[in-house]
N, C-alpha and C positions, 0 to 999 in steps of 0.2 A: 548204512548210509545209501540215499538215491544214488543210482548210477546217472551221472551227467551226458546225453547226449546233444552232441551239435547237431542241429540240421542245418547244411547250404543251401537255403531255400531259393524262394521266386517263383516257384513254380507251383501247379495244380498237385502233382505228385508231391511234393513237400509238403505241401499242406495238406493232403489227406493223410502225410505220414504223421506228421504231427499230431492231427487230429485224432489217429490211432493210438500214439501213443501217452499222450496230454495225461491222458488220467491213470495213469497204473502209478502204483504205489512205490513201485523200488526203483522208479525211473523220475529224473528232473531234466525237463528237455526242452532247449533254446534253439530258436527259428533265428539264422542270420538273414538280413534281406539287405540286398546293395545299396536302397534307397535312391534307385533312379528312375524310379515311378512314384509320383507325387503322392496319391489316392493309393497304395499296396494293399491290396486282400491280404488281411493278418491270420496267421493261423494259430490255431490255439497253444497255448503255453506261453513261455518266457519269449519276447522277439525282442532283439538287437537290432537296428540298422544303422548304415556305411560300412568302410571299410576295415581291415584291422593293421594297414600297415605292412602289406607285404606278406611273405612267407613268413618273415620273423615276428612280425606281430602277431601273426596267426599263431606259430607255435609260443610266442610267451603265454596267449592268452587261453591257449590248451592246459598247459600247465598251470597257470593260475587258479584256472576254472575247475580243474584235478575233472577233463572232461575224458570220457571212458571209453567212447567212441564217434566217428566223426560219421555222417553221411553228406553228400557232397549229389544234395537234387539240385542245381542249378540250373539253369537255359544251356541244352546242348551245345551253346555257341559262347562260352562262359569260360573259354578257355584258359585267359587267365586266371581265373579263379580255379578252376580244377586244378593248373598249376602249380598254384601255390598251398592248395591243400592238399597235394601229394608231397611238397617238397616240407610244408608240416607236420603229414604225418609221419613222415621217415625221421623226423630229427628229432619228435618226442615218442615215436613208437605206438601211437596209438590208432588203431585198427582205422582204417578211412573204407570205404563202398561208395562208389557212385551210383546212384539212381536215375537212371538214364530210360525214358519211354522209347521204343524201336523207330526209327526213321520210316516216312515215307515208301513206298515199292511201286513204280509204273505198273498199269493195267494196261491190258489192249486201248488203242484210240491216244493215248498219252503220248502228245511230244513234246515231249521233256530233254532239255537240255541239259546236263548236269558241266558245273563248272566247277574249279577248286576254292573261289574266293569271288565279293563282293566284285573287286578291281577287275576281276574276270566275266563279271555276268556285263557289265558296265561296258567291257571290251564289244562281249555277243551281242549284246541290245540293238545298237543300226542294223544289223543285217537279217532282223526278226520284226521288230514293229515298230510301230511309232505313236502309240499311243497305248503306255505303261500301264498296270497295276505295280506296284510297289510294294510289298510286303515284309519286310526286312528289318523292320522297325526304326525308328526314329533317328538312332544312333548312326544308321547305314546309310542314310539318306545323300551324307554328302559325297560319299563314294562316283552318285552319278550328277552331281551340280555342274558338271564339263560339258555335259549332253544336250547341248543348245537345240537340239537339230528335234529332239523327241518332246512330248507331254504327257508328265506322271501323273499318276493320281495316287497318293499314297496314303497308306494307313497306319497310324501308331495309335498308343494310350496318350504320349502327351505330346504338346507342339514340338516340331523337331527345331534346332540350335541350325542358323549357317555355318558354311554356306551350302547353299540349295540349290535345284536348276529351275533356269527363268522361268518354265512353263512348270507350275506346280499345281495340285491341287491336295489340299489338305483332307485326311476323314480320320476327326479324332473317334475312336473306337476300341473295345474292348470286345473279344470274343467269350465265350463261344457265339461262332457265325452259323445262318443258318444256309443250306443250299438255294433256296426260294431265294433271300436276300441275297447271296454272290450271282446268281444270273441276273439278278436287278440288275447291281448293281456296274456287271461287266457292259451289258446293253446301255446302260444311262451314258457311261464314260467312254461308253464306245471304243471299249479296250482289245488290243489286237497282241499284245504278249503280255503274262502275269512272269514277276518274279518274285522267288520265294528261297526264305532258308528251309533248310530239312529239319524241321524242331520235330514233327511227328507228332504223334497225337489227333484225338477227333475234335478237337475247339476248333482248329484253324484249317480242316481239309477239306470242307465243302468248297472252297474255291479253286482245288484241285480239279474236282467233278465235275463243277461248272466251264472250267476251261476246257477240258476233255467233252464236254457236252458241245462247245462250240469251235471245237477242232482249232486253238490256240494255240499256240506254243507257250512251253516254261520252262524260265529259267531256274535249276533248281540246284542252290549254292550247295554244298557238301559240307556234313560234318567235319568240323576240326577232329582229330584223334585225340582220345582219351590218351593220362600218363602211363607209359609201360608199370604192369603190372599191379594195378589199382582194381578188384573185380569188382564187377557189373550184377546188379538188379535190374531188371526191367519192369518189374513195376512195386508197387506198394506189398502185398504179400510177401515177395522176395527179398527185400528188406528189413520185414518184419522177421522174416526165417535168420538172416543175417545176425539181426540185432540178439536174436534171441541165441544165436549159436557163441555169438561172440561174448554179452552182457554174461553169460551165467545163467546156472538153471532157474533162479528166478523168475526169470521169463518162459519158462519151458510154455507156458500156455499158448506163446502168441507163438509155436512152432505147427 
């Protein structure tokens, strides 16, 4: 019988791990996606989207699904979900790994601010600039709707929900961005502080270099912490080593 694995997708690493795994023979492998992007890049295999209900919905539907292991590539900032697929897998016992790409590292020239949360960068913003990039996604947006005093210019994949702040500016967009396009883009909107979560990865860092190129300040939100005791891949290989160690020698190959 296929070994059942979940992926917690949404992500580029989800989806190449999917894509890795798609086609082997002693494996049957389902892509969850939250369904809060309209248009979602599907990755190959079986995909589900919404939610399952909680922790407890997660793990009925473990067991239902007689799934054999869980990987858990969500958006770094996904915390509830990692939550409740830790608290999943402790209560059916089945192996979980998160697949997590490395955060962000300042280089020389970077002033970078780091703050613990959204509510926090929102606090810093007056005393940095007044004429935003917003990076944060759609979701975070209302965090700074209070900010009467500043003008964002924000970026998501879909239009963001209110409430909002007075002076907005929309750019619906999908990455990968390019560096040429984020100096445009900084120049056009005539932006004086970028704020960003730490998701990491190369889709979404050239606006890092381009603000480092124009001596900006950034605000740079911090990962939430993973659940005690849930180990980490960093990228698709070490997942694959994972799956393979965990799955049975079946897979010795993708070792």
């Amino acid at each position: 019988m296929a070994r059942h694995v979940l992926i917690l997708g949404g992500t580029t690493e989800g989806r190449a791990l999917a894509g890795e795994l798609a086609g082997h023979p002693d494996l049957r492998v389902t892509s969850s996606l939250a369904g809060r992007v309209a248009r979602p890049r599907l990755p190959a295999g079986e995909v589900r989207v919404g939610g399952f209900g909680g922790p407890d919905g997660l793990a009925a539907w473990l067991r239902a699904e007689r799934v054999a292991a869980v990987v858990d590539a969500t958006h770094p900032f996904a915390a509830g979900m990692s939550r409740n697929a830790a608290v999943a897998a402790a209560a059916t016992g089945v192996p979980l790994l998160a697949l997590r790409r490395p955060g962000w590292s300042p280089v020389d020239g970077d002033r970078w601010h780091p703050v613990p949360s959204l509510a926090a960068a929102a606090e810093a913003l007056p005393a940095l600039g007044r004429r935003v990039f917003l990076t944060t996604g759609r979701q975070g947006i209302a965090t700074f709707a209070h900010l009467d005093g500043l003008h964002f210019t924000a970026r998501s994949v879909d239009p963001p929900e209110p409430p909002l702040p007075s002076s907005l500016d929309i750019l619906l967009d999908r990455g990968p961005f390019t560096l040429e396009g984020e100096r445009e883009l900084l120049r056009e909107h005539r932006i004086d502080v970028l704020v960003t979560k730490d998701s990491g990865g190369a889709a979404t860092a050239p606006k890092l270099t381009a603000a480092r190129e124009l001596g900006l300040p950034v605000v740079v939100v911090e990962r939430p912490p993973l659940p005690d005791g849930v180990p980490v891949a960093p990228d698709v290989p070490g997942a694959v080593r994972w799956l393979a160690a965990t799955a049975g020698a079946s897979l010795g190959q993708f070792g």
